[in-house]
C-alpha positions as CSV (number, residue, x, y, z in Angstrom):
1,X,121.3,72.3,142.7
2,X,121.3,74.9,139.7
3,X,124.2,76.9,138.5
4,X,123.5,80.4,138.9
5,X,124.2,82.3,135.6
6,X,127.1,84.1,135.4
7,X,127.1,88.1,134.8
8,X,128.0,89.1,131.0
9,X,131.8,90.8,131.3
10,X,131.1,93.6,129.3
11,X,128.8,96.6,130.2
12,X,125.2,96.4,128.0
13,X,125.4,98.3,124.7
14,X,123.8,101.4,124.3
15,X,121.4,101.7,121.5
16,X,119.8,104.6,119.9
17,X,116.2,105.6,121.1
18,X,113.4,104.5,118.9
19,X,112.2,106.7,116.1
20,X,109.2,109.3,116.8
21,X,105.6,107.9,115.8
22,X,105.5,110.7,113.0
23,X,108.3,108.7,111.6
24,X,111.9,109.9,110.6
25,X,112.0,112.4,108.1
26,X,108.4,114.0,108.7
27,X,108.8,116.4,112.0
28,X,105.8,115.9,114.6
29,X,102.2,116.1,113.5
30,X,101.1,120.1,113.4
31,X,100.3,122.2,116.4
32,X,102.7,120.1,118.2
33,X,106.0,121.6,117.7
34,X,108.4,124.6,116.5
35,X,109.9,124.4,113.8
36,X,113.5,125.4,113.6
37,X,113.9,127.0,110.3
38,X,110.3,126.6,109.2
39,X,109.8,123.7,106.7
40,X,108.3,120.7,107.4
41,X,110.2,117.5,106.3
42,X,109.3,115.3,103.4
43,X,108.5,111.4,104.0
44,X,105.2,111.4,101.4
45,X,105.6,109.1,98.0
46,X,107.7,110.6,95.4
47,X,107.2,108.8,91.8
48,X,110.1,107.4,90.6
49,X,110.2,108.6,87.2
50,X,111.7,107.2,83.7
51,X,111.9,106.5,79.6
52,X,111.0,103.9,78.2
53,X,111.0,104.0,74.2
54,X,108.7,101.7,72.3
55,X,111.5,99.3,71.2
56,X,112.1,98.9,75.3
57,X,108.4,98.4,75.6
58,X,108.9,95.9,72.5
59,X,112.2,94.2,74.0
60,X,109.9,94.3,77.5
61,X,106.7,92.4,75.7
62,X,108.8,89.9,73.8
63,X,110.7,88.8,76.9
64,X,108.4,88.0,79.0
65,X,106.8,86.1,76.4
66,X,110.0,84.5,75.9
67,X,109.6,83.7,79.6
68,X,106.3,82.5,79.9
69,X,106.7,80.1,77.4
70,X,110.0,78.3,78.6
71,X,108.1,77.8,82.0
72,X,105.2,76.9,80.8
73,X,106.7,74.4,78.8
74,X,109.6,72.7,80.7
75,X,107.8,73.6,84.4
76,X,104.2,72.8,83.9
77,X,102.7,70.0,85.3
78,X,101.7,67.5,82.6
């Protein structure tokens, strides 16, 4: 005959609620809420910004030629 399983000793954990469809940070599509203080919360792409000079562009180039070439040569099949 089976053994019955055996009830866990501790209580189930309580876990937080799934997010909104509209996602986190974005507030509910409009016409479907108030607002509290009147902006609507961000969630679109923001760029990610920065400077390259042309030696990094130069450094860049040369590396990955660098790179290319050391796998081509010892990881190519022959």
């Amino acid at each position: 005959m089976p053994v019955r399983d055996e009830a866990s000793p501790s209580p189930p954990r309580q876990v937080a609620p799934p997010p909104p469809a509209w996602g986190m940070g974005d507030g509910p599509p409009a016409g479907t809420g108030v607002m509290a203080d009147g902006r609507r919360g961000g969630g679109g792409p923001r760029p990610v910004g920065f400077r390259a000079t042309a030696l990094d562009a130069a450094v860049l180039v040369a590396a990955l030629l660098i790179w290319t070439a050391l796998f081509v040569l010892f990881f190519a099949q022959r």
